[in-house]
C-alpha positions as CSV (number, residue, x, y, z in Angstrom):
1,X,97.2,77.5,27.3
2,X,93.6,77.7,27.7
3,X,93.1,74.2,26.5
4,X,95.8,73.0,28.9
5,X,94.0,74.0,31.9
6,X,90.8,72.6,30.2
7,X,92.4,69.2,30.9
8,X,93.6,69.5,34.0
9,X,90.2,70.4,35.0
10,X,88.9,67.4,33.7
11,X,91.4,65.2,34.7
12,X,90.8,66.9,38.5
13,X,87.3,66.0,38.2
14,X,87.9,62.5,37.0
15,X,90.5,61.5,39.3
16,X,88.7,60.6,42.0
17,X,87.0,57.7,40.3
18,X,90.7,56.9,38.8
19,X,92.5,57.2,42.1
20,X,91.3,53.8,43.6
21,X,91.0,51.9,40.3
22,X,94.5,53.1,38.4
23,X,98.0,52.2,38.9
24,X,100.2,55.4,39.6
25,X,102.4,54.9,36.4
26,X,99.0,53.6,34.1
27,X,97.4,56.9,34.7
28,X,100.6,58.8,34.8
29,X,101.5,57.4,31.4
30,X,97.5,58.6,30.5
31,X,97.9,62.6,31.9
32,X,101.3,62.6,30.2
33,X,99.4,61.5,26.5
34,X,96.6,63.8,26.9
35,X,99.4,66.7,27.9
36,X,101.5,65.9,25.0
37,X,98.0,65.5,22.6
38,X,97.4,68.7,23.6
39,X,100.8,70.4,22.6
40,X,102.6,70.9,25.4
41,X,106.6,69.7,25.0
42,X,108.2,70.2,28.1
43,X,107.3,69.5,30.9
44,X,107.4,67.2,33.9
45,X,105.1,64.7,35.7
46,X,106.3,63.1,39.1
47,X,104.4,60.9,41.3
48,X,105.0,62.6,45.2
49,X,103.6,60.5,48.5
50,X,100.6,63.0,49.2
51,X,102.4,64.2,52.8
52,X,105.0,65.6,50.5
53,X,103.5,67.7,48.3
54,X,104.0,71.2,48.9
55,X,102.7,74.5,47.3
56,X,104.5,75.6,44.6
57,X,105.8,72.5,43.8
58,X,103.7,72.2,40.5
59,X,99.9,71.7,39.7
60,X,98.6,68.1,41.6
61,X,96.7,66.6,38.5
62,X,96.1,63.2,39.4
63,X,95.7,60.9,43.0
64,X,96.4,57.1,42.9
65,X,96.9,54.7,45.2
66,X,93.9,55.1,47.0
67,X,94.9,59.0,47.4
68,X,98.3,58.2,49.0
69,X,100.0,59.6,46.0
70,X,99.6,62.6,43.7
71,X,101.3,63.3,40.4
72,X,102.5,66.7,39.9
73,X,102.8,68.8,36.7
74,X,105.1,71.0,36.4
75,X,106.0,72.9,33.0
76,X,109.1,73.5,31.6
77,X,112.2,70.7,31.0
C-alpha cells in the first residue's frame, strides 16, 4: 500500500509537465503500467472532464488535455 501511494505522489507531482504534452489514453495506458508494476490487480482508471469530478469518486492521479480532463483511480474491479 505504501508503495502505491508512493506513486501516486509522483505521478501528482509529474503531471503537470505531462498534462499539456500527453494524450489522455498515452498517459492513462502509463499510470495503469506503473499501477499494475507495482502490484495492484484490480482496479479502475477513467478519464472524467475536470467539471465532473466529484469527491469520493476515486483518487485524481493524472490531468491531460491541457487540464480539461483528469483520470481517476479507483481500487477494486
Amino acid at each position: 500500500m505504501k508503495a502505491l501511494v508512493a506513486v501516486v505522489a509522483a505521478l501528482l507531482i509529474a503531471t503537470p509537465a505531462l498534462a499539456q504534452r500527453k494524450d489522455c489514453g498515452e498517459l492513462k495506458a502509463e499510470i495503469e503500467g506503473k499501477i499494475k508494476a507495482n502490484g495492484v490487480k484490480a482496479f479502475t482508471l477513467d478519464v472524467v472532464p475536470a467539471e465532473k469530478v466529484k469527491e469520493g469518486d476515486g483518487k485524481v492521479v493524472g490531468s491531460c488535455d491541457g487540464g480539461t480532463q483528469r483520470i481517476v483511480y479507483k481500487r477494486g474491479g
